[in-house]
C-alpha positions in Angstrom: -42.4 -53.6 73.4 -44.5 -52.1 70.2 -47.8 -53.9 69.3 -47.5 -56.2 66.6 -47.6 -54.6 63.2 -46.0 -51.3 64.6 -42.7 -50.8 64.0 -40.1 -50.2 67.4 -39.4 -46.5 67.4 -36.3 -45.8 65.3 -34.9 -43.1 63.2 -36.0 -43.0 59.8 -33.7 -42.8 56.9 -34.7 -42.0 53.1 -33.3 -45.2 51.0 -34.9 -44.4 48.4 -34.9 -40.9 48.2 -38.4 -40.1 48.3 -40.2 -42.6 50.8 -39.3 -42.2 54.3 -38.9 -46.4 55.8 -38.5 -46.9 59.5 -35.1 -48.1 60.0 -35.9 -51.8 62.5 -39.8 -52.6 62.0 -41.4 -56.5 62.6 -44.9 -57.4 60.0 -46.8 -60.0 58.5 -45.0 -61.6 55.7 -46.1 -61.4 51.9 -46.2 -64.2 49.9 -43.6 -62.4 47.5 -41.2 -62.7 50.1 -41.1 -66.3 50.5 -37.8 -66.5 48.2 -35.9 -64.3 50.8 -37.6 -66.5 54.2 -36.6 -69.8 52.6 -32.5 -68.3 52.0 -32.7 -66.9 55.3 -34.5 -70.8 56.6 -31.1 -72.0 54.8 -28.8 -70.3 56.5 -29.4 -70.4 59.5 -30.3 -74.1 59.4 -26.8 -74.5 58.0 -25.5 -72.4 61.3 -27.9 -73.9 64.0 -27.4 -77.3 62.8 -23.6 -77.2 61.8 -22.1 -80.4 63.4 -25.4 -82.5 64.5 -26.2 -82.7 60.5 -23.7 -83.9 57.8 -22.0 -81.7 56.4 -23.3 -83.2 52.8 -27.0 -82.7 53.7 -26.3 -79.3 54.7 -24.8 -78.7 51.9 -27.9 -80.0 49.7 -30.6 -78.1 51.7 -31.7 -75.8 48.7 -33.4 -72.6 49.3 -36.5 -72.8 46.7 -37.8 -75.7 48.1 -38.3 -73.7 51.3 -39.2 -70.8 49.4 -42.0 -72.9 47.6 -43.3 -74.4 51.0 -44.0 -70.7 52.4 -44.6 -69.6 49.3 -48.0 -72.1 49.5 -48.8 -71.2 53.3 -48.8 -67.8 53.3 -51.1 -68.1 50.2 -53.2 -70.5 51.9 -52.5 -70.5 55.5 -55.6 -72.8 56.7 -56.1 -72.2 60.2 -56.9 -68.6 60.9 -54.3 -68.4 63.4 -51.0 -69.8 61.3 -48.6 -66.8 61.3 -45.3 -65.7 59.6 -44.1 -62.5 60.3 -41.0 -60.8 59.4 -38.6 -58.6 60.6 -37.0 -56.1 58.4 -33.9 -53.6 58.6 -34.8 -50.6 56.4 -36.3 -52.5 53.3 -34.6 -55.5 53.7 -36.0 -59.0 55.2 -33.5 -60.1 57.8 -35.4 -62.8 59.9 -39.1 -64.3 60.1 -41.0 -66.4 62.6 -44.1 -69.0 62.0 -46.7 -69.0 65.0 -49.3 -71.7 64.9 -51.8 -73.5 67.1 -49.2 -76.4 69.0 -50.3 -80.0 67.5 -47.7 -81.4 70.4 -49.5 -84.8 71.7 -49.9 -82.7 75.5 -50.8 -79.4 74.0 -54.4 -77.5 73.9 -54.1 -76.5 70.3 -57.5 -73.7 71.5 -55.1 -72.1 74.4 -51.3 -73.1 73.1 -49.8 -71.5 70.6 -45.9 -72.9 69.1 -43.4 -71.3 67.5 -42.7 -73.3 64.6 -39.6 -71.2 63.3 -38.1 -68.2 64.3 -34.5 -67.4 62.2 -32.5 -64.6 61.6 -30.2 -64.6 59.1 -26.9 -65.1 60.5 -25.4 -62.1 58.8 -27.5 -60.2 61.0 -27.5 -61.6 64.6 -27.0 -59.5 67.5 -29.0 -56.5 66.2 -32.0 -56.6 68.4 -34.0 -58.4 65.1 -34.2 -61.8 67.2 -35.6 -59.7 70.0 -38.4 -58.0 68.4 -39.6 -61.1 66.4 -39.9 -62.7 69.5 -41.9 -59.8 70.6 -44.2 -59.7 68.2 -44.7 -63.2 68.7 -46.0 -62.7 72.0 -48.0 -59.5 71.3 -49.6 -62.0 68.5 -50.6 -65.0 70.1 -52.0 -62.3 72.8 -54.1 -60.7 70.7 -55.6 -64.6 69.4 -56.4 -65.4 72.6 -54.0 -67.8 73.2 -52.7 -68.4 76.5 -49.4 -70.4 76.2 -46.4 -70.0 73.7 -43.8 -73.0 73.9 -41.1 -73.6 71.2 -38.5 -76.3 70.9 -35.0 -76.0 70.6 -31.9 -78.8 70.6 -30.2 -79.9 73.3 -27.5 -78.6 72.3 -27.6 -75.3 71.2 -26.6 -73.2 74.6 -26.8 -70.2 72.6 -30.8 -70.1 71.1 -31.6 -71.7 74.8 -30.2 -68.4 76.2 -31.9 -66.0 73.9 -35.2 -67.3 75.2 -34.4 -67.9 79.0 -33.0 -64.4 79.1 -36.4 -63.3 77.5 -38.6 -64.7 80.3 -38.8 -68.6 79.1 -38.5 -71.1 80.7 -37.9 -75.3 80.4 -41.8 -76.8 80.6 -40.0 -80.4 81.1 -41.1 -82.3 78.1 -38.0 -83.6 75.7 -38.4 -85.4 72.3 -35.3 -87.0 70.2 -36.3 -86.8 66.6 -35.5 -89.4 64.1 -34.3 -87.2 60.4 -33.8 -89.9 58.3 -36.5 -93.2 60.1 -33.4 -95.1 60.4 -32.1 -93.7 63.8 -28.4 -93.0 61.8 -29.1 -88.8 62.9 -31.4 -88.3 65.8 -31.4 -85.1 67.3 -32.7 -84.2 70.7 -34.7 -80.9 71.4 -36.2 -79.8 74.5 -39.8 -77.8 74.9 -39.2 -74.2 76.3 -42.5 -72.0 77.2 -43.6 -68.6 78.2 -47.2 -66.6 79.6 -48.2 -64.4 76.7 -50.0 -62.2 79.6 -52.8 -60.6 79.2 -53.1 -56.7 77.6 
């Protein structure tokens, strides 16, 4: 597992023909790039959520109003700790991931870190990009001193729950339905997952 910022050993290859770029690497994010995070936000949302949303609000879930939302926290991220980092194949953006302290009602916001988002784009999957996000992540929240990662993920999805068991995490116990719409007509139930970031 590289340290955060350093990209996993890979060959290089010349895309440009002039500027070497490491083939698989994992960064911060720039605020430029928040146009490519919110289409990548899209589609996976629109492949993770596929049949516990309709398929009409799917639909509708438009990219540059995500892209305007990270757009305005990686400019301002407020709490020095608030994270998006992205992983790249050559020079293009494939998947990011948004650490932060953990605002859950149970949670030590000082000591627990969450994972607000991690996404790849689903053109992508099964690449290894999931993988080294999700290290990174850890190697991050690490090095800010925090001493527990949790992130939540629904009920239902067998597939996400595997990716993080398989990577060390583990169910904590606490469960939360959420309410989309305040009119209980979608609710969708996630469950809290968590890992020991370690110590270097």
């Amino acid at each position: 597992m590289s340290d955060f910022g350093v990209p996993e050993p890979a060959n290089l290859s010349d895309l440009s023909g002039d500027t070497p770029v490491a083939e698989t690497s994992v960064r911060l994010a720039l605020p430029a790039e928040a146009g490519e995070i919110g289409e990548i936000q899209v589609a996976a949302w629109r492949t993770s959520y596929a049949g516990l949303l309709p398929v009409e609000v799917l639909a509708d879930l438009d990219p540059a109003q995500f892209a305007a939302q990270w757009r305005a926290a990686l400019l301002a991220p407020g709490e020095a700790r608030n994270r998006v980092m992205v992983a790249l194949a050559g020079r293009t953006l494939v998947g990011f991931a948004a650490i932060t302290p953990s605002d859950d009602p149970d949670a030590d916001p000082q000591s627990d870190a969450l994972i607000a988002e991690l996404a790849v784009n689903p053109e992508a999957t099964r690449a290894g990009h999931g993988s080294r996000l999700l290290n990174a992540v850890v190697d991050t929240v690490r090095a800010d001193g925090f001493r527990r990662v949790t992130v939540w993920v629904n009920s239902t999805d067998d597939v996400l729950r595997a990716f993080y068991t398989e990577s060390g995490w583990a169910p904590d116990g606490a469960h939360r339905e959420l309410d989309l719409y305040g009119d209980e007509s979608v609710r969708i139930k996630q469950i809290r997952l968590h890992t020991d970031p370690g110590t270097e």
